[in-house]
C-alpha positions in Angstrom: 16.1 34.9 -33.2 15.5 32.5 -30.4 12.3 32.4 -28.5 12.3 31.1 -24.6 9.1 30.6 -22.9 9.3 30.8 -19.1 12.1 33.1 -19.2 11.2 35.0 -15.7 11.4 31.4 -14.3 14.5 30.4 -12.2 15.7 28.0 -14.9 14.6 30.4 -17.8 16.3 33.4 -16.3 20.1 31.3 -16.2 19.5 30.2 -19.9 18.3 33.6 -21.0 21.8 35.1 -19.5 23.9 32.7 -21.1 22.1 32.7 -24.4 22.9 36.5 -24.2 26.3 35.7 -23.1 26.9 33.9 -26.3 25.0 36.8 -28.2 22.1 35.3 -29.3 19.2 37.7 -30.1 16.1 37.0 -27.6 12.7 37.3 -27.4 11.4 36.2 -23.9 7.3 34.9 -23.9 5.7 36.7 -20.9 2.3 36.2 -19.9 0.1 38.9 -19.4 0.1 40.3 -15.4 -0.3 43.3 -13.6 3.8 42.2 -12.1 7.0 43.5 -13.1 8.3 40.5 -15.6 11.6 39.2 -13.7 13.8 39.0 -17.0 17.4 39.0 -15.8 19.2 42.7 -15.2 21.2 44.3 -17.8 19.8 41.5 -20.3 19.1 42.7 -23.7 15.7 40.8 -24.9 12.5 41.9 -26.9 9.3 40.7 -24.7 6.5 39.1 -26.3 3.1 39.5 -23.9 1.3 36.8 -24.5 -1.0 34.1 -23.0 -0.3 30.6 -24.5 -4.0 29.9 -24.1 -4.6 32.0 -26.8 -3.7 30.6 -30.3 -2.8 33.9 -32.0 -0.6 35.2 -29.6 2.1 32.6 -30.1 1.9 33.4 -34.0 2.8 37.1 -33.6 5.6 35.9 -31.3 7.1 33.8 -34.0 8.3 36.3 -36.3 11.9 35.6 -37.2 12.1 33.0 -34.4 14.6 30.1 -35.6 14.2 28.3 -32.1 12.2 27.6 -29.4 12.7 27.3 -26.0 9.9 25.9 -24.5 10.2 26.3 -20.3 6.5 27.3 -19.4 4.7 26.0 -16.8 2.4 25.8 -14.2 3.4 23.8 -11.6 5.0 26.2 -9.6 2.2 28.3 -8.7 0.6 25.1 -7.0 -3.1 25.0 -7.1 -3.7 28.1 -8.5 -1.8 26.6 -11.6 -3.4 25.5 -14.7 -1.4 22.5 -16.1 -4.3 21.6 -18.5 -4.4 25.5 -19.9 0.0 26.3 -19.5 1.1 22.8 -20.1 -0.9 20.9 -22.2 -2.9 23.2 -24.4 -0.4 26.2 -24.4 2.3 23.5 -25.5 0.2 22.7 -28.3 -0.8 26.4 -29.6 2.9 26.8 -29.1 3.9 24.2 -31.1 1.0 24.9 -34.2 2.5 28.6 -34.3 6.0 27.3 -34.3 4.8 24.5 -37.3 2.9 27.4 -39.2 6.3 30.0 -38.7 8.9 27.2 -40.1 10.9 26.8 -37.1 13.8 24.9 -37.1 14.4 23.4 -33.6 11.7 23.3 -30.5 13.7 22.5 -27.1 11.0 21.2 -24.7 11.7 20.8 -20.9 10.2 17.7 -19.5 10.5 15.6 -16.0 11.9 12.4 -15.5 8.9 10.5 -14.8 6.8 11.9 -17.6 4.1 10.0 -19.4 0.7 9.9 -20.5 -0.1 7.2 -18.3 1.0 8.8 -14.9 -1.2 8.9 -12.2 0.4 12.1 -11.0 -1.1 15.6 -12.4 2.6 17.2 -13.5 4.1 14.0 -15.1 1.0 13.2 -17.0 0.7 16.7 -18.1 4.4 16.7 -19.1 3.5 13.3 -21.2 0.9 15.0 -23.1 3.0 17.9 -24.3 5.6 15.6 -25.3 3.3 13.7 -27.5 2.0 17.2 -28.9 5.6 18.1 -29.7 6.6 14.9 -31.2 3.3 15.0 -33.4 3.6 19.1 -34.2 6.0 18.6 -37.2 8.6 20.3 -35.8 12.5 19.3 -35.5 12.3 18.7 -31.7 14.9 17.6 -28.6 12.9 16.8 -25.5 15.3 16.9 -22.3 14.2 15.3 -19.0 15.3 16.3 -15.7 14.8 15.2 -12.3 14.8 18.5 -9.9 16.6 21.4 -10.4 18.6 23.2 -8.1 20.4 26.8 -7.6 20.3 29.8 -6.2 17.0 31.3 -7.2 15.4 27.9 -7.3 12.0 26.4 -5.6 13.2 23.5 -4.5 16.5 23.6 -2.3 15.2 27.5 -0.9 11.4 26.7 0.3 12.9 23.5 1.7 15.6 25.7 3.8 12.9 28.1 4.3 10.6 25.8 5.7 13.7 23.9 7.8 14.0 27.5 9.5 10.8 28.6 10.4 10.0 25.1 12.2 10.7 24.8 15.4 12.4 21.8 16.6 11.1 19.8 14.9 10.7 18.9 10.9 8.0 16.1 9.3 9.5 13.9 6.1 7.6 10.9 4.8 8.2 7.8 6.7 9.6 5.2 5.0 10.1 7.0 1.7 13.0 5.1 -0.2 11.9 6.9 -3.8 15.3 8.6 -4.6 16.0 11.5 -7.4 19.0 13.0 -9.4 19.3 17.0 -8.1 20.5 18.8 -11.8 22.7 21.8 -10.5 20.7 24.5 -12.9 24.0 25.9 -14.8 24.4 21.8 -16.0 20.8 21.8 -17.3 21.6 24.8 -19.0 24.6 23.7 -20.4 23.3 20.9 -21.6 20.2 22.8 -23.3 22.4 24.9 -25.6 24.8 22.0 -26.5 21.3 20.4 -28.1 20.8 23.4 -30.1 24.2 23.3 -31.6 24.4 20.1 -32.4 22.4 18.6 -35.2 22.5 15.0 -33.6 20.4 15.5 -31.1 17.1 16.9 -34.1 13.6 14.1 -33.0 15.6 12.9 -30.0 14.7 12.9 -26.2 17.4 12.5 -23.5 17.1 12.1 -20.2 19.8 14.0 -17.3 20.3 13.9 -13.9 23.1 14.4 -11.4 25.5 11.9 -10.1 24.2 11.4 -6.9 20.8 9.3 -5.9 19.2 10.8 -2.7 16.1 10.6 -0.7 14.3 13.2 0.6 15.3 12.7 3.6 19.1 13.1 2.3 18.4 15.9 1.3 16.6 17.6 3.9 20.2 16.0 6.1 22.8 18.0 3.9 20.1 21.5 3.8 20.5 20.9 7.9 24.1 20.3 7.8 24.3 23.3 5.2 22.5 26.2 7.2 23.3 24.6 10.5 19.8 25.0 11.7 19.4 21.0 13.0 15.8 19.4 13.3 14.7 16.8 14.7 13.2 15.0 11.7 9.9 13.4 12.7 8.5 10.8 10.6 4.7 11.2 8.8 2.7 8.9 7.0 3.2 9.8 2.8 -0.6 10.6 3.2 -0.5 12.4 6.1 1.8 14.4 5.3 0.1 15.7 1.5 -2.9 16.4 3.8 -1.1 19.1 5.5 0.6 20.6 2.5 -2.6 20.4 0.8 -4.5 22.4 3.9 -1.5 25.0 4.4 -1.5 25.5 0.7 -5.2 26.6 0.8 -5.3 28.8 3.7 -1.4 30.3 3.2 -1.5 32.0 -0.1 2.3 32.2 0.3 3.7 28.6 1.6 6.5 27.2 0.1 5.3 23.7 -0.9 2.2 22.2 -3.0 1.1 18.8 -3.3 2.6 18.7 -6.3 6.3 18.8 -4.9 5.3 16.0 -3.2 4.6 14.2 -6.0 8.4 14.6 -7.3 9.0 12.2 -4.5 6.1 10.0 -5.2 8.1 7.9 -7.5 11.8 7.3 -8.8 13.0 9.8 -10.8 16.0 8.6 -11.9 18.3 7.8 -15.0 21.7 6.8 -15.7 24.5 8.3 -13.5 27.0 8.9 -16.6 24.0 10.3 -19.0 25.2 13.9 -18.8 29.2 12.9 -19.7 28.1 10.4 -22.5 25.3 12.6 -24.4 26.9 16.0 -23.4 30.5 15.3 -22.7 29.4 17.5 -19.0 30.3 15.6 -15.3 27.7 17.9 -13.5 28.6 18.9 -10.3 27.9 17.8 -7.0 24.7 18.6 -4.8 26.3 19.2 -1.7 29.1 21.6 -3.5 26.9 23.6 -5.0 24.5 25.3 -1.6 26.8 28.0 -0.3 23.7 30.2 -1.6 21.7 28.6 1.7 24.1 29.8 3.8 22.1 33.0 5.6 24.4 36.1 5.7 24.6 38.5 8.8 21.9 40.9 8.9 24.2 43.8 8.5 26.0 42.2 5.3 22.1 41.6 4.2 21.2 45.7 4.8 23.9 46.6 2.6 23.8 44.5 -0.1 20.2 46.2 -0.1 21.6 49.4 -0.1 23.5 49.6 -2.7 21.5 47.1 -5.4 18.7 50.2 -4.7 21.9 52.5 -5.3 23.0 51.3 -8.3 19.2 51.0 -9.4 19.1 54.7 -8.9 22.0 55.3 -10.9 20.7 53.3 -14.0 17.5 55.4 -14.3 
């Protein structure tokens, strides 16, 4: 039995379908809410309701669970996340209820970037899990990623979002030369079973990203070029500009960006360009090949694609 935490996440949700895909028997870790848990469609996995906060719900969860699949976090729900009670202390009752069970492999997530040390709330909470892990007694791989991208993602779509609903005009950071390494989210995923399977990578942490360096500005460029809804890109002070996430993000319950995505490109987050081909034998793909789901379709295409998911919804109850 394999155990993923975050499943209903955008990364969780593409390794959930490809562990089922390989027939793996699942059991996805949801949190307790009042919302419909978004486990992928036609998916079979047993669902754990559990709050990682509380150290004897991860113990239930363990029964029969070989491996662990530790996604959970925080940081996308901005400031109404928790990253001391998801990241760090739910990574540690996790970990406990995986020692106490017997498991025999704990996958952990991380960031490019993490440590102890940082001065930036996700990184440092990252760090601390990752000492928690190492320390748990548990066989462990720790991967570390620079952002994600794909089609259900946060990062690439509230960008384009954002890019549309301005008008004219966009704001990036002026003078921002910190680059990243967009992952294309089927790579990652690749890359996360390969771990399990293979016995050398037991205690180790490895780092992946693409094999492309960009700014943010790059990268707002190609979501332009992509959508073909050009801006005219208007440069703001680094500080300025987390002023006015951090004010939209407290009045707009729904805005796209935190602070904390702006603190992805608060420093390098970077690695070797051939890390994925030499530790995973994988030459990920490229960033501007993989955005075709940016591309907005007609409004009629749109309606129908509506109409017949609720069809075929219908049809299944």
């Amino acid at each position: 039995m394999i155990l993923v935490t975050g499943a209903t996440g955008f990364i969780g949700r593409a390794l959930v379908r490809q562990l089922s895909n390989i027939g793996y028997p699942l059991r996805a870790l949801i949190r307790p809410s009042p919302r419909t848990p978004r486990l992928p469609k036609g998916v079979p996995v047993e669902v754990a309701v559990v709050s990682l906060s509380d150290t004897r719900g991860p113990r239930a969860a363990m029964r029969d669970v070989e491996t662990v699949f530790h996604l959970a976090s925080a940081e996308n729900q901005g400031a109404r996340g928790d990253l001391l009670a998801t990241d760090i202390q739910g990574t540690q009752n996790l970990v406990e209820a995986a020692a106490d069970a017997g498991v025999d492999r704990f996958i952990y997530l991380s960031h490019l970037g993490a440590a102890r040390a940082s001065g930036y709330p996700a990184f440092k909470a990252k760090g601390i899990a990752e000492e928690h892990i190492r320390n748990g007694g548990v066989p462990y791989t720790i991967i570390r990623t620079s952002l994600v991208y794909g089609v259900e993602d946060h990062f690439t779509n509230n960008l384009s979002r954002l890019i549309r609903s301005s008008v004219g005009v966009f704001p990036v950071p002026s003078g921002g030369r910190v680059v990243v390494q967009p992952v294309w989210v089927e790579d990652l995923v690749t890359c996360m079973l390969w771990a399990m399977q293979n016995e050398n990578t037991l205690d180790q942490v490895y780092e992946v990203g693409g094999n492309e360096f960009f700014t943010l500005q790059q990268i707002i460029e190609i979501i332009m070029d992509v959508t073909r809804a050009r801006r005219l890109l208007v440069p703001l002070s680094p500080i300025t500009l987390r002023a006015i996430t951090v004010f939209l993000e407290g009045i707009l319950p729904n805005f796209p960006l935190s602070s904390l995505f702006l603190d992805y490109f608060a420093v390098n987050r970077t690695t070797a360009v051939d890390t994925m081909p030499r530790y995973f034998g994988l030459m990920p793909a490229r960033f501007s090949y993989r955005l075709d789901y940016l591309v907005r379709k007609p409004w009629y295409s749109r309606l129908w694609t509506s109409i017949t998911e609720r069809a075929a919804s219908l049809r299944t109850r």
